[in-house]
Each structure stands twice: as C-alpha cells, then as structure tokens.
Phi, psi and omega in degrees: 000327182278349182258353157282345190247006204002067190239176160251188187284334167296339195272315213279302182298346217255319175285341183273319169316295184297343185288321179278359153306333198191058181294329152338283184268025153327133174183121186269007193281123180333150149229126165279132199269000216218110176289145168333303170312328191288133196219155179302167205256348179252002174262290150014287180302326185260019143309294187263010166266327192276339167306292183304338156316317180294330181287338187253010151278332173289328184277345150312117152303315195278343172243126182313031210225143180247335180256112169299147183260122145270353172279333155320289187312318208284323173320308180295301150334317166291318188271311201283331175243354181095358228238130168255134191207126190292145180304279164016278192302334169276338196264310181316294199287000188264317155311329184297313203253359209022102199206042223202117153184140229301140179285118166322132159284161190264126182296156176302132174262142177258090166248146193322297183259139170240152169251156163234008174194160162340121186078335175294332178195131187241155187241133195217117212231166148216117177277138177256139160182139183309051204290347139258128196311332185234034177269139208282325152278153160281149168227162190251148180243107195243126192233161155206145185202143172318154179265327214238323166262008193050006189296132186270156196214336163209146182198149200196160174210126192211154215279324178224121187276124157229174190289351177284348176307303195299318190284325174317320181308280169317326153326307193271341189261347172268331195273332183289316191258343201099158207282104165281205176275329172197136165255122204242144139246167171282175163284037145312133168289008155297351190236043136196185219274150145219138178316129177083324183290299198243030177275011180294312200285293190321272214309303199263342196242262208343282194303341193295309201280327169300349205282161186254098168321330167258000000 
C-alpha cells in the first residue's frame, strides 16, 4: 500500500488516524493556509503605479494604444525594481483595481479581395499617430505588407508625409521583393484626385493632353 500511495508509513498511519476520526469529512486534498496572491505592500504599489500610467496612455486619444500589456508591467517591475511578480498575480490586482477589461471580439472582416498566397496582393497604408507616448509631434507611419502572410515587408516613419515617401516605399519594396499581382491602396487623399489641391493639374495638363491636336 505505501508504495501505491508513494507515501512513507508515518504518513500512512497519521492519515488512517484522521479518517477513523471523522470518516465523512475525511479528505487529503491540500488546504493552502496562505493565498497565492499576497505579495509585499511596496510591490503592489508599483504594480498600480505603474498600472495608471498605462490607463492614462490609453485614455490619450492621439496615442495608439488601446490595451493593457500586463506583460509589459511584469517586465518592467523587473528591470526598473528589481521585484519579480507572476503575471496572475499582476492581472488579479489589476482587476481589483480596475484596470482590466475584457478585449472585443473581432468581427469576420468581409473582404473584397480574397488571396491564396504569398505576393498575389501587397496592401500599402499610411498612419498619423502619437506613436512615442512621449514625443512632443505626431509621425506618419508608412507600411506595405503581404495580404495573405501579413508579413510587413516595408514600414518607416516621417515627420511629413509626401508623395516621393510613397514612391521611396514602393521603390523598395518591388525591387527587394519583387511585382505582386496586384497593389491596394486606401482612399487617402494622397493617393487620389481632390478638388483644388490638384485643380492645377486638372485645369492646365489633363484636358489639354486629353484633347486631339489634330
């Protein structure tokens, strides 16, 4: 029997004496007298110090970030205090404190184009956003990435978005990667006509070059 129960013989009897004390409420199952959770009261603090930092980048509109990182925080407590703390245990106090909340589901994106590999469509975006939380300007974020592996294949950041940025974009990325088959852009007006910025263009070059010389 002890070697089915892989106990020794003090263990063995010290369990049969209570079972024959109180065979009902007989019961080997651990009870921890000291919860998991409990962590020093200056780990803590800098737990829920270092939480409201994170709550008031989220709450900046002009900075992208939407989500508490708890992995970040368990990271950081580490480099910056010294203090090691299980991610739980950062997620438990966070919820405590409220500083927790449940992430959307993503809705099915209904897309236009479907791919079936790698290179068949590369998608090439650009973004304005307070992108260091604590940088005095906005910078524009310029990307092109696979359709199909999500793979970013070019991304750069600059103080003023023009169109030789774009073509630098493009430049780099067919000559490094190669043609796909097809390139989307969004409906930025940088990438189409709008009235008055390019009514110049319109007025003096189109129709003329449209026009038949003979």
């Amino acid at each position: 029997v002890l070697q089915i129960l892989r106990i020794k013989r003090s263990r063995f009897f010290e369990l049969l004496t209570r079972y024959r004390k109180d065979p009902d409420n007989f019961s080997i199952q651990y009870k921890r007298n000291i919860s998991n959770y409990r962590i020093d009261r200056e780990i803590e603090a800098n737990i829920i110090q270092e939480l409201k930092i994170e709550k008031d980048l989220i709450k900046a509109k002009e900075i992208p970030i939407k989500y508490y990182n708890y992995s970040y925080i368990k990271d950081l407590l580490e480099q910056k205090y010294s203090q090691r703390v299980s991610l739980p245990t950062i997620i438990d106090r966070a919820k405590r404190n409220d500083f927790y909340f449940l992430r959307p589901k993503r809705k099915a994106h209904d897309r236009e184009v479907i791919t079936n590999y790698p290179g068949e469509l590369i998608q090439h975006d650009s973004s304005h956003h307070q992108f260091a939380p604590y940088a005095a300007s906005k910078w524009y974020l310029i990307t092109s990435l696979d359709d199909f592996s999500r793979f970013i294949l070019y991304a750069v950041l600059v103080e003023r978005e023009t169109t030789w940025e774009h073509i630098l974009a493009l430049e780099n990325v067919l000559l490094k990667y190669g043609f796909p088959l097809a390139y989307y852009v969004d409906s930025h007006s940088i990438f189409r006509f709008v009235q008055g910025r390019d009514s110049f263009w319109r007025n003096h070059y189109k129709l003329t070059d449209d026009a038949d010389p003979q």
